[in-house]
N, C-alpha and C positions, 0 to 999 in steps of 0.2 A: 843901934845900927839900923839903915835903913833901905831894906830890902825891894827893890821894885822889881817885879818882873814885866815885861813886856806882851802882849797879847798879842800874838800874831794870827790874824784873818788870812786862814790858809784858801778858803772859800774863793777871797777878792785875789788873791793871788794864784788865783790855780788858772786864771783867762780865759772863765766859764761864760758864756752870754747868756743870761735868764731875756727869753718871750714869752710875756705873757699873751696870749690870743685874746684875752676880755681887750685891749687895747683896738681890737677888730669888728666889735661887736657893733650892733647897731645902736646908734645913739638915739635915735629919735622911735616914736612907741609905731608899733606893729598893732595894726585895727582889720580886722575882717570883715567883709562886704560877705554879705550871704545872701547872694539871689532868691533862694526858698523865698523869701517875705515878700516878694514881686508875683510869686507865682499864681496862677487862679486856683483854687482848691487843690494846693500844693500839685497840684500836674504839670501844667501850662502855662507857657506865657503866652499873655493877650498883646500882638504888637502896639493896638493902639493907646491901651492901657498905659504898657511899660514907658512908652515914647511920652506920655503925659507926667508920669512920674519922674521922668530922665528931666524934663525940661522945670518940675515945678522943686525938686527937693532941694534943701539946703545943702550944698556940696562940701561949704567952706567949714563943716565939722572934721575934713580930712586933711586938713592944711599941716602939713609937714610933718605930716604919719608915711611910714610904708606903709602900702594896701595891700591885700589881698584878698582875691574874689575867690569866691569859692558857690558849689551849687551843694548845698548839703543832703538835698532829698536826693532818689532814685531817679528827677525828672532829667527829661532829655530838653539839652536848653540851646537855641541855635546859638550860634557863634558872634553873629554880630552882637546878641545881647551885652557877650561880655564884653565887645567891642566898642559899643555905647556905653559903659559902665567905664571902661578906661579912659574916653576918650573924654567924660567928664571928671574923674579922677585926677586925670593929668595935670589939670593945671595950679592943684591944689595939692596935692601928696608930695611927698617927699619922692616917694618911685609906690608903684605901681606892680602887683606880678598875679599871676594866678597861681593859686595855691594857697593853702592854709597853714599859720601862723609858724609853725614848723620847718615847712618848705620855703616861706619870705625869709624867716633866719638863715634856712641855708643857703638860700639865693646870695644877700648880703656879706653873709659868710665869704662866700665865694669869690668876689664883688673885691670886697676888701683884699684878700690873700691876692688875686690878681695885681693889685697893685705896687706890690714891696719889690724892692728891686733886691734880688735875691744875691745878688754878686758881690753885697757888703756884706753875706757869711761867710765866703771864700775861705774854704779851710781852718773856719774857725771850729769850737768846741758850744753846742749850742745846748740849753736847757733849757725845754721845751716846760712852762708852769703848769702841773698840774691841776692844781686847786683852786678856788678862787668864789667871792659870791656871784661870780656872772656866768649864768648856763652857756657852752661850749659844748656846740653841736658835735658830732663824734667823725663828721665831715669834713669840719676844718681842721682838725687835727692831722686826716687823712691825707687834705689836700698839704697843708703846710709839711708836713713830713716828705711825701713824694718830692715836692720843690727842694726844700732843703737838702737833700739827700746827695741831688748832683753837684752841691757844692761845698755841704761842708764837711769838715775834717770829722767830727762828732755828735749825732743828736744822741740825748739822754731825755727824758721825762723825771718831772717830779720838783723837787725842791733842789738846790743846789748841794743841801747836803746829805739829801737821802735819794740817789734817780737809780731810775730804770734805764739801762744803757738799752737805745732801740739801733744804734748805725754806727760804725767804725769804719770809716777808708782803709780798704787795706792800702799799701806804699807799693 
């Protein structure tokens, strides 16, 4: 006698959407520009100095990196510097931001979530991935949660078979 039983995937039937946010991440590597290395005995910038350096370095090391400038000592650095420092950045980066490696992730973060047209979760049952090997600033989470919120029927967090219910529409 030949017994089969059938496996039913209550999971794929329950009309769950699993997001993962790594799908959000930035693809291309994140490098920081730290001004300190320009500065004169880490205090000061010297304009005519920096303006020599601005025109002689090899730029194209930044070629379809995000940047981020950053001034990491205590020095007080005028504005244009960073301004000359984007302004040859730009033509070589992928994007450009002030801020440390941290803050460029959450820029992009951000960046990205602005783009999803939120109206294809319309009442749907969403599950938002927990885990994953791609670090997932605690911002995008923030931000993807507020958005989804005005539209869908359900967020949960986690896995689709163990979540954390975070949003229910009431009716």
């Amino acid at each position: 006698m030949d017994i089969q039983e059938n496996i039913v995937n209550k999971v794929a039937q329950s009309g769950l959407i699993t997001i993962d946010l790594a799908d959000y991440a930035p693809k291309k590597d994140i490098a920081i520009y730290d001004i300190k290395d320009n500065l004169f005995h880490g205090l000061l910038l010297k304009e005519k100095d920096f303006r020599a350096f601005i025109k002689e370095h090899d730029w194209s090391q930044y070629q379809g990196k995000h940047i981020g400038i950053i001034c990491s000592t205590d020095a007080i650095v005028p504005v244009w510097a960073y301004m000359l420092l984007a302004n040859k950045l730009e033509p070589y980066a992928e994007s450009v931001h002030f801020g440390n490696e941290e803050q460029v992730r959450n820029f992009i973060f951000n960046e990205a979530l602005n783009t999803i047209d939120y109206s294809q979760f319309q009442d749907e049952r969403i599950v938002v991935k927990g885990c994953g090997d791609i670090f997932i600033p605690e911002s995008a989470f923030v931000k993807f949660t507020t958005a989804l919120s005005k539209v869908s029927k359900t967020i949960m967090y986690g896995e689709p078979c163990s979540t954390v219910p975070i949003f229910k529409r009431k009716n």
